[in-house]
MMTF fields as JSON, N, C-alpha, C and O atoms, coordinates in Angstrom:
{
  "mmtfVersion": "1.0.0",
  "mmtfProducer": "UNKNOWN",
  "numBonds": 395,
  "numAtoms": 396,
  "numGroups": 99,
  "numChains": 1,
  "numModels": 1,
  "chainsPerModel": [1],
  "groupsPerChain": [99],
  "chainIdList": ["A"],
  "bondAtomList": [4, 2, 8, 6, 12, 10, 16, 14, 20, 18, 24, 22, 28, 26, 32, 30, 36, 34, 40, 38, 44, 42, 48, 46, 52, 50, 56, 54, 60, 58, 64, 62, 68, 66, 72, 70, 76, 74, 80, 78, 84, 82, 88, 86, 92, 90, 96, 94, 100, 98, 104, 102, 108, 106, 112, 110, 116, 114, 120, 118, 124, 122, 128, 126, 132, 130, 136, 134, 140, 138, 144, 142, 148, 146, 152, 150, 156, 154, 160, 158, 164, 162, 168, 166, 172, 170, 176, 174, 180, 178, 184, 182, 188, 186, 192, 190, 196, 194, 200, 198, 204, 202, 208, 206, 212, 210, 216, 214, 220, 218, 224, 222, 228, 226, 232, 230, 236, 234, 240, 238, 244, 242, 248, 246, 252, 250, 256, 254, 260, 258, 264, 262, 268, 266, 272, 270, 276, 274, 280, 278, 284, 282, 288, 286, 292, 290, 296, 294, 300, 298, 304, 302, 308, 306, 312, 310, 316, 314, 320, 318, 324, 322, 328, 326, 332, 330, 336, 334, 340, 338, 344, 342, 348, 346, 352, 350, 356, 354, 360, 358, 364, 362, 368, 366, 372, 370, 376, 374, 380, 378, 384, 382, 388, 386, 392, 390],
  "bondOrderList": [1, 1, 1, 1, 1, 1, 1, 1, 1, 1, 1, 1, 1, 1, 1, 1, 1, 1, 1, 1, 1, 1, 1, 1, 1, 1, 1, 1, 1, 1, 1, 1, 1, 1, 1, 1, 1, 1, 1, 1, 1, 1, 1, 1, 1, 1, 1, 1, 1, 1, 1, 1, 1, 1, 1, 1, 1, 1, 1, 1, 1, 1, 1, 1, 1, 1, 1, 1, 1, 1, 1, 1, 1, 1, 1, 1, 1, 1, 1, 1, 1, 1, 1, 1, 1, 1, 1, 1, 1, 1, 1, 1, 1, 1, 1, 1, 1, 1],
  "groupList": [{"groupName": "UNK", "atomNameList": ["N", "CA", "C", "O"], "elementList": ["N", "C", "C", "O"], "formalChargeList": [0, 0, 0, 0], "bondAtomList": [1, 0, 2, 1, 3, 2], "bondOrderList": [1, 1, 2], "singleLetterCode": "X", "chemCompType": "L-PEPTIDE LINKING"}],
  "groupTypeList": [0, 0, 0, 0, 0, 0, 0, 0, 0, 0, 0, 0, 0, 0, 0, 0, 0, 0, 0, 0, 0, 0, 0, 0, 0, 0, 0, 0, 0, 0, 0, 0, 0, 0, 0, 0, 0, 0, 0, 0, 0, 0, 0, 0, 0, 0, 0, 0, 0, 0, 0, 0, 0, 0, 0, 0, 0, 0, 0, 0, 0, 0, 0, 0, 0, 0, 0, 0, 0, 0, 0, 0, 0, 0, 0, 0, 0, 0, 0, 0, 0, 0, 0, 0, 0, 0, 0, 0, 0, 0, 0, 0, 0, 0, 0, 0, 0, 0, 0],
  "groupIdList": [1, 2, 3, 4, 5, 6, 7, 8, 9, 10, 11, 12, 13, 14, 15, 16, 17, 18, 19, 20, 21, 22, 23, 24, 25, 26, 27, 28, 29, 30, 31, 32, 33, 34, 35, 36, 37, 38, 39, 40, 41, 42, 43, 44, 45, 46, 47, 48, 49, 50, 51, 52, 53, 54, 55, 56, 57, 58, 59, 60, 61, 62, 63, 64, 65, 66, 67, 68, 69, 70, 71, 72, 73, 74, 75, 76, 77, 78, 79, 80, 81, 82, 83, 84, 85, 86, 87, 88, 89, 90, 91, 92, 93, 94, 95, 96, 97, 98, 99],
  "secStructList": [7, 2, 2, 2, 2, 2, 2, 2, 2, 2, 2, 2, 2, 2, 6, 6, 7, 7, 7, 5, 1, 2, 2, 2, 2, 2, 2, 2, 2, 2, 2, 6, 7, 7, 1, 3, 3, 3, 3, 3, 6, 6, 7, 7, 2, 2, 2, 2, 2, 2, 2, 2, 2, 2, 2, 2, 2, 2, 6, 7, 7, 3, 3, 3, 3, 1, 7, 2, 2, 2, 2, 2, 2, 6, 6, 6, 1, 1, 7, 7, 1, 7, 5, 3, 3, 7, 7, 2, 2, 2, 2, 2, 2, 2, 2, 2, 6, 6, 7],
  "xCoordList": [37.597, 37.827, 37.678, 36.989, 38.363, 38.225, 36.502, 35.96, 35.987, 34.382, 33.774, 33.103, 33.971, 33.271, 33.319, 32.328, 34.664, 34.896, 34.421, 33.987, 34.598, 34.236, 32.511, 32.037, 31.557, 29.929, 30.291, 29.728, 30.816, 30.766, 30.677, 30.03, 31.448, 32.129, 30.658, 29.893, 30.444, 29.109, 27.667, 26.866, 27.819, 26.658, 26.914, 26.009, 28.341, 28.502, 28.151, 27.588, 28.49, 28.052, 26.535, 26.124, 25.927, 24.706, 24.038, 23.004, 24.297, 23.878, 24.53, 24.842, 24.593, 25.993, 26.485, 26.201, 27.3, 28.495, 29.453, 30.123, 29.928, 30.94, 31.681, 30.872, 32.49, 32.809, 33.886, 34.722, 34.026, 35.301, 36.23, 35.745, 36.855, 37.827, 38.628, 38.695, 40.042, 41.22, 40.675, 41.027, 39.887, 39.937, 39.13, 39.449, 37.77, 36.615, 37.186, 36.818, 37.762, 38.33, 39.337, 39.161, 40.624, 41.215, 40.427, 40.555, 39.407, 38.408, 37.663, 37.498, 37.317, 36.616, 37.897, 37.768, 38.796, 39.681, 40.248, 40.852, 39.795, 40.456, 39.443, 39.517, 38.153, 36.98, 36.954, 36.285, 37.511, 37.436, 36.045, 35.407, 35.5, 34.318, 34.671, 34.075, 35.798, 36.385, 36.482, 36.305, 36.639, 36.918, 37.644, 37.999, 38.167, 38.527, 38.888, 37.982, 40.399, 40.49, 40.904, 41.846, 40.482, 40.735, 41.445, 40.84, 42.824, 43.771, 44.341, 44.969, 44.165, 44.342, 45.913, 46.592, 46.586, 48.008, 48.679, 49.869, 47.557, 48.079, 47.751, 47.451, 47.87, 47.946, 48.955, 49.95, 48.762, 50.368, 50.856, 49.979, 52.216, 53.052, 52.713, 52.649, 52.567, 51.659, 50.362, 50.277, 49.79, 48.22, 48.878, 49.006, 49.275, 49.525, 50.196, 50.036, 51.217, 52.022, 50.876, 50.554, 49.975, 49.287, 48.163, 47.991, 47.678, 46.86, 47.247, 46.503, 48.257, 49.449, 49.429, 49.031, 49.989, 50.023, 49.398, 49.741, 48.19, 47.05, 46.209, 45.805, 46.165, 45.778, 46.519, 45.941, 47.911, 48.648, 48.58, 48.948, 48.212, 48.238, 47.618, 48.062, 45.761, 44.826, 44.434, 43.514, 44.854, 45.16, 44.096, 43.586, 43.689, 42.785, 43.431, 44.452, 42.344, 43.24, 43.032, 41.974, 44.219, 44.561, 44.827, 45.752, 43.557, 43.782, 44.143, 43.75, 44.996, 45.288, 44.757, 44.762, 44.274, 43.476, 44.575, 45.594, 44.049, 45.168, 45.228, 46.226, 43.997, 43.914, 42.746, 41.672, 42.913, 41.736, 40.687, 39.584, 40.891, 39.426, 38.569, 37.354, 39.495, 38.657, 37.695, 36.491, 38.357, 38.019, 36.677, 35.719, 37.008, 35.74, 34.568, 33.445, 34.854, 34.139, 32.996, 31.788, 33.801, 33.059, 31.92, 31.054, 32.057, 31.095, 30.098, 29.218, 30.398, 29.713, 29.674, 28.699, 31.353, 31.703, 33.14, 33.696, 33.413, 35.082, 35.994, 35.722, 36.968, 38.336, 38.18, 37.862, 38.56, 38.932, 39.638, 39.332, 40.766, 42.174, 42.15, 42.812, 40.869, 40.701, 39.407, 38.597, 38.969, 37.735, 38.188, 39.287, 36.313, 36.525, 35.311, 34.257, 35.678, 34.239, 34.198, 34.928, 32.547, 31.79, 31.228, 30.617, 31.607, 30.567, 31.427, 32.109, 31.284, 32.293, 31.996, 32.939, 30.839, 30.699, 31.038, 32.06, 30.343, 31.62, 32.912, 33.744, 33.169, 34.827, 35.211, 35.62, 35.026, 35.337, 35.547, 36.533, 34.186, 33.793, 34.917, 35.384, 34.997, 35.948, 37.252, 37.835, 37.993, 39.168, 39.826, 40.944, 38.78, 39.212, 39.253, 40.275, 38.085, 38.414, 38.857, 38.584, 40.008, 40.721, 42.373, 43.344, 42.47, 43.642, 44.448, 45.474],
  "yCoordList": [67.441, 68.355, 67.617, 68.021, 66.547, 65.483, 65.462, 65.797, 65.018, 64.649, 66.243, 66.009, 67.107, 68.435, 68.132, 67.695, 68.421, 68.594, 67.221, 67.309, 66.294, 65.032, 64.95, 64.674, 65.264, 65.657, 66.912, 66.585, 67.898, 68.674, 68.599, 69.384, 67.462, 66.44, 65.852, 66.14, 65.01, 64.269, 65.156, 64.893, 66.069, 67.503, 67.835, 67.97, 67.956, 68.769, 67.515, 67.813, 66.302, 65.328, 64.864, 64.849, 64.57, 64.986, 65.83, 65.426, 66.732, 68.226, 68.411, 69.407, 67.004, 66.698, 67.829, 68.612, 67.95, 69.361, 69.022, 69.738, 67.425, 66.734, 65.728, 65.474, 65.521, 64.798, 63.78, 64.387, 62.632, 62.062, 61.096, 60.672, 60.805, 60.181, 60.236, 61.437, 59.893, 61.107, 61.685, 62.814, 60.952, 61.771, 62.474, 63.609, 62.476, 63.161, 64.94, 66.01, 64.905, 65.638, 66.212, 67.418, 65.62, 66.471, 67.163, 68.372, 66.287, 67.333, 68.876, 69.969, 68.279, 69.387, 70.594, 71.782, 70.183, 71.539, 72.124, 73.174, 70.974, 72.179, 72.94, 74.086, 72.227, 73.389, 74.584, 75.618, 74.281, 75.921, 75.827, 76.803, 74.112, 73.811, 73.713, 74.176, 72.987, 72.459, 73.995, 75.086, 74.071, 75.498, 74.617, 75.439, 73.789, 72.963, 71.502, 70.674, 71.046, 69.49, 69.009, 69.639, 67.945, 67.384, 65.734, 64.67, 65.949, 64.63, 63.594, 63.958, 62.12, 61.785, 61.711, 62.049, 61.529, 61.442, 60.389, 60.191, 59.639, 58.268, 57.681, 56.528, 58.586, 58.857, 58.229, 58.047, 57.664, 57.013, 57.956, 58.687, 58.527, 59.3, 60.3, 61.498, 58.897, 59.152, 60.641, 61.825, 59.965, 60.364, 61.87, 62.858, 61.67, 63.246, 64.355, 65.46, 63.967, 65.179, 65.847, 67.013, 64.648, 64.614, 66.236, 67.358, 65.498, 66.617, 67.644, 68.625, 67.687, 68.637, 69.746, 70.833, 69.516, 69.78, 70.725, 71.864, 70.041, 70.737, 72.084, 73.203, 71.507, 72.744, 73.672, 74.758, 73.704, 74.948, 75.089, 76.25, 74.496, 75.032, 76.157, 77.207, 75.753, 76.374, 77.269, 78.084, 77.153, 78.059, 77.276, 78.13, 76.075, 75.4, 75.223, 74.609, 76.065, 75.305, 73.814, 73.207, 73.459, 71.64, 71.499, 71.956, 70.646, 70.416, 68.837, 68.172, 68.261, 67.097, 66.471, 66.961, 65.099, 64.551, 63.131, 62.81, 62.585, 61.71, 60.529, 60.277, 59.927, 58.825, 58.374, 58.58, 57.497, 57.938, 56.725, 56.616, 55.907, 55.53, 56.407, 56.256, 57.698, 59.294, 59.64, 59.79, 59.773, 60.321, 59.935, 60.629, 58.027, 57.52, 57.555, 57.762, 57.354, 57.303, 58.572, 58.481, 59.645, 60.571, 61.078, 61.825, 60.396, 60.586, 58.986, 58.68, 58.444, 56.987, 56.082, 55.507, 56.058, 54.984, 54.766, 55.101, 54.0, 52.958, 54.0, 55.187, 53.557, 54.416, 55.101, 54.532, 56.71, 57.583, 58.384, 59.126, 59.037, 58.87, 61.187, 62.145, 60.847, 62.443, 62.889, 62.073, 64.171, 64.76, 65.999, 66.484, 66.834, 67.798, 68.708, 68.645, 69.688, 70.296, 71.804, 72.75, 71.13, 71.709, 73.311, 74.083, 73.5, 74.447, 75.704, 75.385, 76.946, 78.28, 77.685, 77.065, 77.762, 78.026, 76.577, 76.548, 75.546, 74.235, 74.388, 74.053, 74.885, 74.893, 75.508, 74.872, 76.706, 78.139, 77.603, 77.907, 76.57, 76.256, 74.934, 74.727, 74.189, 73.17, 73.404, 72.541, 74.524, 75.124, 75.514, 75.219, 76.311, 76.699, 75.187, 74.84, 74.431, 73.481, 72.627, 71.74, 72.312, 71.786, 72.34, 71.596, 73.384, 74.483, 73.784, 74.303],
  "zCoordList": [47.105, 45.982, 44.652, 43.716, 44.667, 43.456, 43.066, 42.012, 44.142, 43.713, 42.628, 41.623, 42.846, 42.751, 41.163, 40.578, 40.443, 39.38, 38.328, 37.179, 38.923, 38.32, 38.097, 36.996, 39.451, 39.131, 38.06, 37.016, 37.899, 37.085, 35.818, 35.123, 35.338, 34.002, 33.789, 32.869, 34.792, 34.551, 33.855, 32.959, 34.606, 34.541, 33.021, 32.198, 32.735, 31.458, 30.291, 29.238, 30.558, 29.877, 29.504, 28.344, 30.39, 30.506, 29.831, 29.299, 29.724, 28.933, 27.427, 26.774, 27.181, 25.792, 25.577, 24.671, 26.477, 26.055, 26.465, 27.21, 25.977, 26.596, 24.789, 23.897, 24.703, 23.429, 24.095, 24.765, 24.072, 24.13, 23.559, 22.51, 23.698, 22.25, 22.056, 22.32, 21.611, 21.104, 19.605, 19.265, 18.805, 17.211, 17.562, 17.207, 18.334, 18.092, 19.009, 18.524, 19.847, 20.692, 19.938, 19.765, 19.284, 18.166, 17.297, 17.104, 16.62, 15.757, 16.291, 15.748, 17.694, 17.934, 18.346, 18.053, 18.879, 19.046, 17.536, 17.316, 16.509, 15.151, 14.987, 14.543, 15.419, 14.18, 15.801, 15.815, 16.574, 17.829, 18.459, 18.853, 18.533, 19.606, 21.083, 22.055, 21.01, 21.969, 23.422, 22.879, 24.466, 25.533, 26.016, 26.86, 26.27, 27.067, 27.061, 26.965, 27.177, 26.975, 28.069, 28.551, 28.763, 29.868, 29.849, 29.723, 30.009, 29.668, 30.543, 31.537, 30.237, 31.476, 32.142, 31.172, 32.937, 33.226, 32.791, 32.543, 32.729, 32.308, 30.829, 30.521, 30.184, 28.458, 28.064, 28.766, 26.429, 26.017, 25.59, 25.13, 25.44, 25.402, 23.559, 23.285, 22.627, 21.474, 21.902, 21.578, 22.522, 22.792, 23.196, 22.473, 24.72, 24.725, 24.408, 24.926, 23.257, 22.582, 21.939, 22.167, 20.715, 20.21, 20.686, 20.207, 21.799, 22.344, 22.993, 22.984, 23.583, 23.877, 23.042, 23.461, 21.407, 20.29, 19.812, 19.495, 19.764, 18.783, 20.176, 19.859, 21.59, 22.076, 22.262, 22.276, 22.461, 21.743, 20.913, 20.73, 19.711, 18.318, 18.184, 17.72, 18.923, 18.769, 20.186, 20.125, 20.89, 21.837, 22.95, 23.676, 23.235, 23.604, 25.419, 25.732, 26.522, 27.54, 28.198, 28.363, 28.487, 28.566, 30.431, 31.104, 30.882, 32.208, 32.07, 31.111, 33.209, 33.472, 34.957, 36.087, 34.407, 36.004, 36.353, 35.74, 37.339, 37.709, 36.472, 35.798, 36.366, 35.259, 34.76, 35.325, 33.278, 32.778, 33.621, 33.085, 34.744, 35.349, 35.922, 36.05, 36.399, 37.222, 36.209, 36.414, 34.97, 33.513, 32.87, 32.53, 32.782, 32.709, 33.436, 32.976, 34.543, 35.917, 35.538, 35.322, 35.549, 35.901, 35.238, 35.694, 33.669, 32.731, 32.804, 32.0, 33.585, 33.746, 32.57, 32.087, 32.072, 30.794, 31.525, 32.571, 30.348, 30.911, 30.848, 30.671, 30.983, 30.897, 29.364, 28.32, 29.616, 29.03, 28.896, 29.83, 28.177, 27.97, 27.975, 28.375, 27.212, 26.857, 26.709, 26.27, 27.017, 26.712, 26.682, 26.953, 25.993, 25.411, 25.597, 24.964, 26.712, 26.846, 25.684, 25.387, 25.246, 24.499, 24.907, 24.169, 26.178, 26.42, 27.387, 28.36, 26.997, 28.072, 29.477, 29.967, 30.224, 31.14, 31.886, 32.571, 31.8, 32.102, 31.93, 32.773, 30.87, 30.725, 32.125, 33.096, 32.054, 32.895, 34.518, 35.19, 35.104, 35.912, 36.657, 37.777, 35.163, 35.333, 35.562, 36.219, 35.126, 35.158, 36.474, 36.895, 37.068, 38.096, 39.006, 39.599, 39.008, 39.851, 39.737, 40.545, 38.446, 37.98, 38.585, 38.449, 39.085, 39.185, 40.407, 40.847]
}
């Protein structure tokens, strides 16, 4: 089940409809690019109120994966703490198999 959603990440990355970062990912959920933020569990406590925060702010939905080497991995870079899909239908796709 793990593998599915993670090629999915990759796919959506690929197709740059992927952002990651903590600022670039806060940015995109203020301007309402963001469908979707994907956080790792193993966030510093900072990091995820932070993003916590702002996708309730903005009504952004917030999935959590085990940690950010899954995170990195899956987009084929180092550890990543947070991402931010760009796009409905990844989002939509990711969600459920995120659930």
């Amino acid at each position: 089940m793990i593998q599915q959603w993670m090629s999915l990440l990759g796919l959506a990355n690929r197709a740059r409809k992927l952002i990651s970062g903590e600022e670039l990912v806060v940015k995109e959920v203020r301007s309402g690019k963001a469908k979707l933020v994907i956080l790792a569990c193993d966030a510093s406590s900072n990091t995820e109120k932070k993003i916590t925060d702002k996708c309730l702010y903005y009504q952004i939905p917030l999935k959590k994966v085990e940690n950010r080497f899954l995170l990195g991995q899956a987009i084929g870079k180092d550890a990543r703490v947070t991402v931010a899909v760009l796009d409905e239908g990844f989002a939509r796709k990711l969600q459920t198999l995120l659930d």
